[in-house]
C-alpha positions, 0 to 999 in steps of 0.5 A: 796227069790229073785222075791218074791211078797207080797199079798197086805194088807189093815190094817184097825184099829178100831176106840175106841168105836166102833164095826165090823159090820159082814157082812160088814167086810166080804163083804170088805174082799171079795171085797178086794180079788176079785178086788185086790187079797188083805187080809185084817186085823184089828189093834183091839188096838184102834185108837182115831181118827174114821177118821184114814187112812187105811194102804196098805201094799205090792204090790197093782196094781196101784196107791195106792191112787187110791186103798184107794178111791175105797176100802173107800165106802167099809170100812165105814160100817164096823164099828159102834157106838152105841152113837147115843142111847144116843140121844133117851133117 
């Protein structure tokens, strides 16, 4: 298909050990789709390192970098670990 454009895609992978957080997931997904017209989906296989850089994929306005800073205080608290129970114990 010539001149096709592709919606923007932030593939978030979630950290081992750790949990979606609902209402965060869908607050990212909703500013995702708002600001940047963007999905969003979550790579489930695990990744090891809680600090793993998201992926944009296609055509995002702008500076992707730009995009990644912005869309970061929205990611964080999508996902959780429960490890500090441990502590109370």
């Amino acid at each position: 298909m010539s001149g096709s454009v592709f919606q923007p895609l932030l593939i978030l992978g979630v950290p081992v050990g750790h949990e979606v957080d609902p209402q965060a997931w869908g607050a990212l997904q909703r500013y995702a789709a708002d600001k940047y017209g963007a999905g969003v989906v979550l790579n489930v296989g695990g990744t090891p390192d809680a600090t793993a850089r998201p992926q944009l994929l296609g055509n995002w306005p702008g500076c992707t970098d730009d995009a990644l800073a912005d869309l970061a205080p929205h990611v964080k608290p999508v996902f959780f670990n429960l490890d500090w129970l441990e502590d109370v114990a």
